[in-house]
matplotlib code that plots the C-alpha trace (Angstrom):
import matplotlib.pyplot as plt

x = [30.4, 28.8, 26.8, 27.2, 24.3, 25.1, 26.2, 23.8, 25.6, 25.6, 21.8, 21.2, 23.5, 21.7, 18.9, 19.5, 20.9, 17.8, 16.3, 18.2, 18.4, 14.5, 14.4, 12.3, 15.2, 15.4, 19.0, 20.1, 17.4, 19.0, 19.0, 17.7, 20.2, 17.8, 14.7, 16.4, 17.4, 13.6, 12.5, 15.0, 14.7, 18.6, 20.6, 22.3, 25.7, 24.9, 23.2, 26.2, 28.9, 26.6, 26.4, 30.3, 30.3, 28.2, 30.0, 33.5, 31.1, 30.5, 26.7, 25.8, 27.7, 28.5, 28.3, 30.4, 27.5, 24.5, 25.1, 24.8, 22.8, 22.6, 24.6, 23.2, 22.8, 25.5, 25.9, 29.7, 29.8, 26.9, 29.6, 32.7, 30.7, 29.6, 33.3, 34.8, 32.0, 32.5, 36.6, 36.1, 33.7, 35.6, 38.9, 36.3, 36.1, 39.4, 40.0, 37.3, 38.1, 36.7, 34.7, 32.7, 32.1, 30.9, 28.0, 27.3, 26.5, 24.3, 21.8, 22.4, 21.1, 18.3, 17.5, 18.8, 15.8, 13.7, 15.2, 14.6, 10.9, 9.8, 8.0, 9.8, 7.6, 9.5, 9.9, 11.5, 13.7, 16.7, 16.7, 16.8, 19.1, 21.7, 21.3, 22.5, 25.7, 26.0, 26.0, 28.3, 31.4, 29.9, 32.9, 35.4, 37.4, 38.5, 36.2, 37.7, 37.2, 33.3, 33.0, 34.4, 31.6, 28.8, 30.2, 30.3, 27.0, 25.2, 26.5, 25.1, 21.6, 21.0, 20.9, 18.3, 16.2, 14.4, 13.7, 12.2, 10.8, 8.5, 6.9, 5.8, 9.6, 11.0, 13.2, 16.1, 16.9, 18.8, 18.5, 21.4, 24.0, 23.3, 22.5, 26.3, 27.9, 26.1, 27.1, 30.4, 31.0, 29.6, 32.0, 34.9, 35.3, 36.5, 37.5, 33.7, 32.2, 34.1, 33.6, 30.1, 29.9, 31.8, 28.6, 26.1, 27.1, 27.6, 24.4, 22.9, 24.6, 23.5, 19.6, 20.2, 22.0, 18.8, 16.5, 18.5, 19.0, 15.2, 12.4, 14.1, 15.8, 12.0, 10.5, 12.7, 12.7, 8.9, 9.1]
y = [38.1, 35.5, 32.7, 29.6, 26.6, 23.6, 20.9, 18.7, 15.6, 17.0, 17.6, 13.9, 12.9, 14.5, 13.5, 10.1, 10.3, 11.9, 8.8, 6.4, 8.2, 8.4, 5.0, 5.7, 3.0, -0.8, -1.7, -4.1, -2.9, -2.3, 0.9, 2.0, 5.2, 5.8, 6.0, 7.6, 10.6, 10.6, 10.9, 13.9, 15.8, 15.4, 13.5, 10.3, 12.2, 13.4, 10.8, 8.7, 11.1, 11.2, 6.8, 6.8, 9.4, 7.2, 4.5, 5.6, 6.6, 2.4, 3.7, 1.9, -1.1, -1.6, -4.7, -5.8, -6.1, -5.5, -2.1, 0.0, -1.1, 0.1, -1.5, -3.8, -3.7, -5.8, -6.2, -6.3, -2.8, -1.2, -2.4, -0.9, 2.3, 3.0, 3.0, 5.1, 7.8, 7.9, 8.9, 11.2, 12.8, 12.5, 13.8, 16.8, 17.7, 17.6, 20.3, 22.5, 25.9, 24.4, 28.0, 27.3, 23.7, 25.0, 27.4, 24.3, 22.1, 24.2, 24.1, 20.8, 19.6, 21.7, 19.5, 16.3, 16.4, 16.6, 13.5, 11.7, 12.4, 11.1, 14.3, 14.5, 12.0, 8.8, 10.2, 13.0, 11.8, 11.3, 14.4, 16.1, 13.7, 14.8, 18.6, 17.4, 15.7, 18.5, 21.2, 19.2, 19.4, 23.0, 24.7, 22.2, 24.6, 21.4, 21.6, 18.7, 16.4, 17.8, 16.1, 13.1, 12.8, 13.3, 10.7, 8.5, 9.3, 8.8, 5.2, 4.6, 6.5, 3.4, 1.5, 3.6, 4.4, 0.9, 0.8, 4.0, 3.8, 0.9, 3.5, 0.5, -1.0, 2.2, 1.5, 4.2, 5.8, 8.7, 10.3, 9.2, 9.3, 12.6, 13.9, 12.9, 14.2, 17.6, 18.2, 16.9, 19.4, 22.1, 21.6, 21.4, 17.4, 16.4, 13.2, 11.9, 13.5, 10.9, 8.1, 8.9, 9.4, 6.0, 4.4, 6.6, 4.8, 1.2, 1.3, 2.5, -0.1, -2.6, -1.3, -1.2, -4.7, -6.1, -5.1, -5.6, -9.5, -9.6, -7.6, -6.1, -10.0, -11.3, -8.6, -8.6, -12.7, -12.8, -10.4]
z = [121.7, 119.8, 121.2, 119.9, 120.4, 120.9, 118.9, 117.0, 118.8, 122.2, 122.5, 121.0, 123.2, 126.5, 125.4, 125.0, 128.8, 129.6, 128.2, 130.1, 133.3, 133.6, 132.7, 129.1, 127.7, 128.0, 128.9, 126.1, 123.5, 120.0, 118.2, 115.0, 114.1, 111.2, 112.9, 115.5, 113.4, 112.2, 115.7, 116.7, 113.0, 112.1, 109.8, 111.2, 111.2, 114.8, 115.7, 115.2, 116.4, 120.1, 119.8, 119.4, 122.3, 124.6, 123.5, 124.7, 127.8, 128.2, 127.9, 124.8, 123.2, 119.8, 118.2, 115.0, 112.0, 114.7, 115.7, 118.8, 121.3, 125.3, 128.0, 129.7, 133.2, 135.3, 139.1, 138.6, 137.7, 139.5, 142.8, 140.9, 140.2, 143.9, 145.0, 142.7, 143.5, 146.6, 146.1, 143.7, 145.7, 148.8, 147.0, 145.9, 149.7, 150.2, 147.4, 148.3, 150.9, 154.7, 155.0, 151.6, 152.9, 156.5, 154.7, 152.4, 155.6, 156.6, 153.5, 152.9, 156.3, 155.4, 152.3, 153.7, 156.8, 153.3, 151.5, 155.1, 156.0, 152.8, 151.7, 148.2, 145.4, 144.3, 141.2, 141.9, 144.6, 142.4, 141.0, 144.5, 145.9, 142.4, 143.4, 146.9, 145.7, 143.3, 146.0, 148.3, 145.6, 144.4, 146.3, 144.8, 142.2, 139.9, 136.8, 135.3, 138.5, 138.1, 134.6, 135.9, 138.5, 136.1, 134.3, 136.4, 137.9, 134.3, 134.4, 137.7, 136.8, 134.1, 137.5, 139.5, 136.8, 136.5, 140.6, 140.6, 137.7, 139.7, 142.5, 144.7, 145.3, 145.9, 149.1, 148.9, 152.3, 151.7, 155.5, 157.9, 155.7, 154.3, 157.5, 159.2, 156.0, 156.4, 160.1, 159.5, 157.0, 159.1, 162.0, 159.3, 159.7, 156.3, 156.9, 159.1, 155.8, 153.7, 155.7, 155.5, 151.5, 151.1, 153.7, 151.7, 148.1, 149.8, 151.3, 148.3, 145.7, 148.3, 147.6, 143.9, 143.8, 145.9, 143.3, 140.5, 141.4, 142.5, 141.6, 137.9, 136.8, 137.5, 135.4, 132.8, 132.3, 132.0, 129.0]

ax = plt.figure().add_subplot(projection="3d")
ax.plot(x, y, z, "-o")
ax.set_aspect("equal")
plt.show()
């Protein structure tokens, strides 16, 4: 069998997610396709194919005559995004075997109590709270459902990234909800679970939105 690498475009293209989501970007900055090719050590021809990509992704925007550039961030869709989560995740559940979801309750009460007592660093919180939400839908058997979600969790990771990015505001709560999704899982209550993914990504937008209007608008008008 042979092993193929990856595509030139695909690891520009994670990478330049990897930029946004850990908030080394600045939402709205321009970008310079021929230094970044410089940067990464390839031509611009994957550098563009991964900016049309991200693009079509509505990560970046591209301007007539100026260029890509990366979406800015808008309350709008930071409340659209939360929403649509939540179903597909939800419909996830529903498509996943009830035995697989009972032994998945039971390690991700385990990790929930660990989002919750506030032992896990700021900086890594989001990245522990992902592999949560990736092992809740781990039993769901629909790959193409799976890519959705990621997708539409890298839009809403340009959103977190400047909040806890700033260590100081950090305010997510991540216990209560997780908690009553867990243990509904565990006694096989599907529906409870939903109800409390759909609170989970509310209360969440809520935080994001908070900060977004306060804290980030200030920060980013003085510069």
């Amino acid at each position: 069998m042979t092993i193929q690498r990856f595509r030139l475009r695909d690891q520009v293209r994670d990478e330049l997610l990897k930029r946004m989501r850990e908030g080394q970007v600045q939402p709205g900055a321009n970008i310079n396709e021929i230094e970044l090719a410089k940067e990464l050590g390839v031509s611009r021809t994957p550098v563009r194919e991964a900016l049309i990509g991200l693009a079509c992704m509505g990560q970046l925007t591209l301007e007539d005559g100026k260029g890509f550039r990366f979406t800015p961030l808008s309350s709008a869709e930071l409340r659209n995004l939360a929403p649509i989560i939540a179903t597909l995740e939800t419909l996830a559940l529903r498509l996943s075997d009830g035995d697989a979801l009972k032994r998945i309750g039971e390690e991700l009460v385990e990790r929930a109590l660990q989002l919750k007592d506030g032992s896990i660093p700021p900086q890594l919180l989001r990245a522990k709270d992902d592999e949560w939400h990736n092992l809740m839908i781990s039993a769901c058997p629909n790959q193409e459902l799976h890519k959705m979600i990621e997708g539409a969790r890298q839009s809403y990771h340009r959103y977190e990234a400047p909040m806890f990015s700033d260590h100081s505001s950090v305010a997510v709560k991540v216990g209560d909800e997780h908690v009553t999704i867990a243990r509904s899982l565990i006694t096989g209550d599907v529906e409870a679970a939903s109800r409390a993914i759909e609170a989970n990504w509310r209360l969440s937008a809520e935080l994001l939105t908070q900060y977004l209007d306060g804290p980030y608008s200030k920060a980013t008008a003085q510069d």
